[in-house]
C-alpha positions as CSV (number, residue, x, y, z in Angstrom):
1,X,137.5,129.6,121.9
2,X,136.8,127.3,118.7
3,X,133.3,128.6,117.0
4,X,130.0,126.9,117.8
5,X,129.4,127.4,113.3
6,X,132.8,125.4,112.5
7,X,131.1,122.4,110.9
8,X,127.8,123.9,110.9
9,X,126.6,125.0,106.9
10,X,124.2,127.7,105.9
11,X,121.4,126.9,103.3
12,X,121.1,127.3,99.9
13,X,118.9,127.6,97.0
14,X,119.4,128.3,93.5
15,X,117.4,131.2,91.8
16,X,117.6,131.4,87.9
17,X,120.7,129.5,87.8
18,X,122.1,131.5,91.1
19,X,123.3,130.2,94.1
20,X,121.8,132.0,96.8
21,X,122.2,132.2,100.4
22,X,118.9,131.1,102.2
23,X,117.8,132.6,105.7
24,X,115.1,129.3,107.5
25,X,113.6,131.8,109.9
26,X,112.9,135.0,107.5
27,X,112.6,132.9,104.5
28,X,114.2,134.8,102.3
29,X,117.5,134.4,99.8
30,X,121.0,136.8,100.3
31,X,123.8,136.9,98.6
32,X,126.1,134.7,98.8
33,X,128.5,136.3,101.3
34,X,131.1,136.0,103.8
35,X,129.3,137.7,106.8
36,X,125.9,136.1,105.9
37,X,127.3,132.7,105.7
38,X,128.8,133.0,109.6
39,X,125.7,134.6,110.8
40,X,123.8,131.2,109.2
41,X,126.1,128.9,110.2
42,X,125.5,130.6,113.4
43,X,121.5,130.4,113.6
44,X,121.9,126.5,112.4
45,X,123.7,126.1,115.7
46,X,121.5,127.9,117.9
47,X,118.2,126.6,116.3
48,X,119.1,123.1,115.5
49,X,122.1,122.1,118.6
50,X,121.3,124.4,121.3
51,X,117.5,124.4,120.9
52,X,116.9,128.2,120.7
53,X,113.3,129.3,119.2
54,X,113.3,130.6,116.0
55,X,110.4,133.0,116.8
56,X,112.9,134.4,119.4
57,X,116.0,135.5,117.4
58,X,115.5,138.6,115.4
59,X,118.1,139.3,112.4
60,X,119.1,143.5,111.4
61,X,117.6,145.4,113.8
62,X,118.2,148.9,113.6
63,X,120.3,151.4,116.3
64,X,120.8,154.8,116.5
65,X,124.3,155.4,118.3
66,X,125.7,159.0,119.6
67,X,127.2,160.7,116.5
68,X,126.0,158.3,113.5
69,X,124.4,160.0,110.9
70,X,122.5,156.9,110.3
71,X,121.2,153.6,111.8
72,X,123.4,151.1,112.7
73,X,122.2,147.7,112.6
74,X,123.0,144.4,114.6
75,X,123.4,141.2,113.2
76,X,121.5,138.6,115.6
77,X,119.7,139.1,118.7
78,X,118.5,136.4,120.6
79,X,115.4,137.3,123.3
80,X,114.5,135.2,126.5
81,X,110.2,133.8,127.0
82,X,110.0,137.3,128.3
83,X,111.1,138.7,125.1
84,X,113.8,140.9,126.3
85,X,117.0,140.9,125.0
86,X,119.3,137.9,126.0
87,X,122.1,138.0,123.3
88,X,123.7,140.2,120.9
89,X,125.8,138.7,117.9
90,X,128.2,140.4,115.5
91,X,129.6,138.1,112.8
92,X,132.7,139.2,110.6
93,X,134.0,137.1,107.9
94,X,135.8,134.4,108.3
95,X,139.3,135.8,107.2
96,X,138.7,138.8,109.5
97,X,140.5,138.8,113.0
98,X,138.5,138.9,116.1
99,X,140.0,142.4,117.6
100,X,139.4,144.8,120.4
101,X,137.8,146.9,117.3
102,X,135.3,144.3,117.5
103,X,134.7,144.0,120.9
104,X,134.4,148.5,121.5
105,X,131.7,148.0,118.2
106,X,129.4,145.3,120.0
107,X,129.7,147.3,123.2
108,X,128.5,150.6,121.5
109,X,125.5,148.4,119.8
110,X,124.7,146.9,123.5
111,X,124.5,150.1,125.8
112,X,121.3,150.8,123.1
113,X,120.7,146.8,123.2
114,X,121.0,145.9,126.8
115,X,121.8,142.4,126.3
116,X,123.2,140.4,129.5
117,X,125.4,138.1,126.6
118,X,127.6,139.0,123.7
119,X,128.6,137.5,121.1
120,X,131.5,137.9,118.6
121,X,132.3,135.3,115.4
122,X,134.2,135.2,112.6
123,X,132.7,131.3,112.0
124,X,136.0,130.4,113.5
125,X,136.4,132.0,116.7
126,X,134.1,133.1,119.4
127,X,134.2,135.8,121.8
128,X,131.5,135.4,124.7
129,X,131.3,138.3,126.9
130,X,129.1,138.9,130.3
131,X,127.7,142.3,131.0
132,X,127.0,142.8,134.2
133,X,126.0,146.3,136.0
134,X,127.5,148.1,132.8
135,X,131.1,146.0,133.1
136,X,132.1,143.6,130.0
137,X,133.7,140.9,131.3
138,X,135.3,137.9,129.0
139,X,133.8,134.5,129.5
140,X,135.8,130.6,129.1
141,X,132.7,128.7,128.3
142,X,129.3,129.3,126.2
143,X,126.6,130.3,128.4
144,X,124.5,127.6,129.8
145,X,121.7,128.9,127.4
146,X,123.4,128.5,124.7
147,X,125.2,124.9,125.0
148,X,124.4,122.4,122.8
149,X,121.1,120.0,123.8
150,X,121.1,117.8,121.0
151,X,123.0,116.0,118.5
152,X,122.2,117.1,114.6
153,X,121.1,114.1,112.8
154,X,122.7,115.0,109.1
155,X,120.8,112.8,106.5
156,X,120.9,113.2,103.0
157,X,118.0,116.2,102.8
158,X,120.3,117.8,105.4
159,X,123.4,117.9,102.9
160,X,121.1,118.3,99.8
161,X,119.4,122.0,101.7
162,X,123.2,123.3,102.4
163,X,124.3,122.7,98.6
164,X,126.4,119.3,99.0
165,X,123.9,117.2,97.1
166,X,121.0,117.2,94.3
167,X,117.4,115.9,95.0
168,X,117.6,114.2,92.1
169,X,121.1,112.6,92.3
170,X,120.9,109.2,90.8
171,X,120.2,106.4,93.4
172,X,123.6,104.4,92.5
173,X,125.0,107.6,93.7
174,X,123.2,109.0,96.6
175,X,124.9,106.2,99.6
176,X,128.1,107.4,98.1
177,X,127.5,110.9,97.6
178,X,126.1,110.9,101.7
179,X,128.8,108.9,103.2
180,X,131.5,111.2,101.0
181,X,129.5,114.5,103.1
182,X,130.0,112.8,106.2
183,X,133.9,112.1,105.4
184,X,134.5,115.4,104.3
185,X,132.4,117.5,106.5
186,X,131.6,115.5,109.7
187,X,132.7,117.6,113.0
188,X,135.2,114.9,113.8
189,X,137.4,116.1,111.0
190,X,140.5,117.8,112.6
191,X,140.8,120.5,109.3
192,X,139.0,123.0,109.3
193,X,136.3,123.4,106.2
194,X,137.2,126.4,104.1
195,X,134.9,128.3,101.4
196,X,136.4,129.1,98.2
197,X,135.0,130.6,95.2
198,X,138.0,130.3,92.8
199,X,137.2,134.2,91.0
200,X,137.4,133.2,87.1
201,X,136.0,129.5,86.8
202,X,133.2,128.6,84.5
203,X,129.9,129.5,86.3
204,X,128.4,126.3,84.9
205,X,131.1,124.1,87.3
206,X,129.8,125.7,90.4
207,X,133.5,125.6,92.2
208,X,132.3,127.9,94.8
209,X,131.7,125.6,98.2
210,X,133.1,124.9,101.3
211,X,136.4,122.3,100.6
212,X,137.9,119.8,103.0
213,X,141.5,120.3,102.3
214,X,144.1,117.3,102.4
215,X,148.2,117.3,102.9
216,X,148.5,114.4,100.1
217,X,152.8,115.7,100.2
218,X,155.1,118.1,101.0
219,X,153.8,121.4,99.7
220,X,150.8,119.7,98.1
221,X,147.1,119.7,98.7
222,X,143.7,118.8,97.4
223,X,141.2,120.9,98.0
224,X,138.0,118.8,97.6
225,X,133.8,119.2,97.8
226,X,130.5,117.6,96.7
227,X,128.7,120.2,95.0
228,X,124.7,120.3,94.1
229,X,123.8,121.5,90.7
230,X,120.4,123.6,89.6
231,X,118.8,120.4,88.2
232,X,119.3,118.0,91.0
233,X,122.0,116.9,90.1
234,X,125.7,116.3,92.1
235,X,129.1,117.1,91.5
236,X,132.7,116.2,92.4
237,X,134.9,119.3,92.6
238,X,138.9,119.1,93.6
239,X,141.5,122.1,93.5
240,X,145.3,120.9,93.0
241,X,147.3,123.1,95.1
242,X,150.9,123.7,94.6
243,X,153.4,125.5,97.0
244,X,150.2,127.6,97.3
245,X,149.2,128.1,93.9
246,X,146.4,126.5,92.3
247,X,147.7,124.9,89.5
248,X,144.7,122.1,88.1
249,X,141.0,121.2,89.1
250,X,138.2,118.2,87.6
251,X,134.7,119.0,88.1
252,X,132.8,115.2,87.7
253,X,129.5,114.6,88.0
254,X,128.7,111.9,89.5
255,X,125.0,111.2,88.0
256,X,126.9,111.1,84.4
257,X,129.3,108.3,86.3
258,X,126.5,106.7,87.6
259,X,124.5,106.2,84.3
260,X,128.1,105.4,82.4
261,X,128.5,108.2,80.1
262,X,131.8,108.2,79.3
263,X,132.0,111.9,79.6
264,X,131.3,112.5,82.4
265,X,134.1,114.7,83.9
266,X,136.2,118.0,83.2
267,X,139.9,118.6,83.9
268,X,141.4,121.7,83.5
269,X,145.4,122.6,84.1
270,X,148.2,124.6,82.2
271,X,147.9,121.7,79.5
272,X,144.0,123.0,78.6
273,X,140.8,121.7,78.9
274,X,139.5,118.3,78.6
275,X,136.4,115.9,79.0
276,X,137.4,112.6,80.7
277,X,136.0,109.3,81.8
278,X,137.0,109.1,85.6
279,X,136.1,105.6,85.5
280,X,139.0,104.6,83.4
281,X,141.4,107.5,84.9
282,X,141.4,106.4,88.5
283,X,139.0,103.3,87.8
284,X,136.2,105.5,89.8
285,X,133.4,103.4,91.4
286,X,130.6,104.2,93.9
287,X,131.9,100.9,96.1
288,X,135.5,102.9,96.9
289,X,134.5,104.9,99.4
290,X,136.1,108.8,98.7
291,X,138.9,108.9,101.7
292,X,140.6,105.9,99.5
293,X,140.7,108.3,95.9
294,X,142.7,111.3,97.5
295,X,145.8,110.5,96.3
296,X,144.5,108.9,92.9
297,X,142.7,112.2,92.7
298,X,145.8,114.6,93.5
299,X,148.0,111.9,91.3
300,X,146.1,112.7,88.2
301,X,145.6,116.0,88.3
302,X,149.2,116.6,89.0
303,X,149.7,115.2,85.2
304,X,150.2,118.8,83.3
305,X,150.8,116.8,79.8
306,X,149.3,117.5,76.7
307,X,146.5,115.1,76.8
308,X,144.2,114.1,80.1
């Protein structure tokens, strides 16, 4: 069935420049990976939607299987007010398929576990199983435990702790920059959000994200995401994509809009790089709400001549 994390973002903070992963319930910062994002997106859903304690849900615990020469450890376990095991999560990455490898590898990690729920997610697909009197059975719906209680209320701090906005992003901005989030990340979206990190792009352009990704024609797309920066600040990132090749991308910052400084974006495609004004490429303004500027977006950058 369709994940509980689709639409569901991990935390983030930034550490000497870094983007980092950060984990609510330990309180500590990871790398940013694909199995650590899944297993977040997975804990905002339990925590925040289905109500689960936090002091119940343990992360890495360690278990010694027949014939491994070291500990293996799990990824999530949830425990009920008795504090016995209730459920036992693996997470792969997203771009890894849910298989029956999967399923034997939970099922080893349980007969140490004893979980009556299992969990398997890839942060696209779930795999609920029952075990009952030592048999694994496959189940059609999330456990009553487990179902959602509450609707997440998704303000601007919300979007600004999972790395789609800066604390300090300038107030002409900040109704634009939320109502963009809630276009290109609301759960209503049909598309599903995808992470990319883009191997090779300036660091100082932060890139990597999760991107909504539009059909604007035939074998084109925009790839596009609101990025926060180290200082607080926001940015506009969107991918041209080709016949499935990247072939352009502008990184804008939308505090630089805001305060009119004519340079305020970057463009980048097979005719160089440039600094632009936005306002006068696409005649950019916070009162054009972002779902109106895909194709003006995918328009320009699709413009491979030797000036912006």
């Amino acid at each position: 069935m369709q994940s509980v994390a689709r639409n569901h973002f991990p935390q983030y903070v930034f550490r000497d420049g870094t983007k980092l992963l950060w984990n609510p319930i330990l309180k500590k910062s990871f790398a940013d990976l694909p199995e650590e994002r899944v297993r977040l997106q997975l804990i905002e859903y339990l925590t925040l939607e289905a109500g689960f304690s936090t002091s119940r849900i343990s992360f890495e615990s360690p278990v010694n299987l027949p014939r491994d020469k070291s500990a293996s450890r799990t990824d999530i376990i949830c425990y009920n007010k008795d504090f016995k095991p209730l459920l036992l999560v693996e997470c792969k990455a997203p771009d890894i398929p849910l298989t029956e490898k999967a399923s034997v590898q939970i099922a080893r990690y349980n007969q140490k576990i004893g979980a009556p729920l299992l969990l398997i997610s890839n942060g696209v697909d779930d795999f609920w199983f029952k075990n009952s009197s030592g048999s694994i059975n496959n189940l059609n719906e999330i456990p009553k435990e487990f179902k959602a209680q509450s609707t997440l209320k998704r303000d601007f701090e919300y979007w600004n702790k999972r790395g789609f906005a800066g604390s300090k992003t300038h107030p002409e901005a900040r109704k634009w920059v939320l109502e963009s989030c809630e276009f290109l990340y609301d759960a209503e979206r049909n598309s599903l959000t995808k992470y990319f990190k883009f191997e090779g792009a300036s660091k100082e352009l932060l890139l990597p994200n999760y991107y909504s990704i539009f059909n604007v024609e035939k074998n084109i797309k925009l790839a596009v995401a609101l990025t926060g920066t180290p200082f607080g600040s926001t940015r506009l990132n969107c991918v041209l994509n080709k016949s499935g090749e990247n072939t352009a991308f502008l990184s804008s910052s939308l505090d630089l809009l805001a305060s009119g400084d004519s340079k305020n974006t970057t463009k980048q495609s097979v005719a160089g790089i440039f600094n632009i004004d936005l306002h006068k490429e696409i005649a950019f303004n916070f009162e054009q709400p972002l779902n109106n500027l895909i194709y003006l977006l995918s328009e320009f950058l699709g413009k491979n001549l030797q000036n912006p």
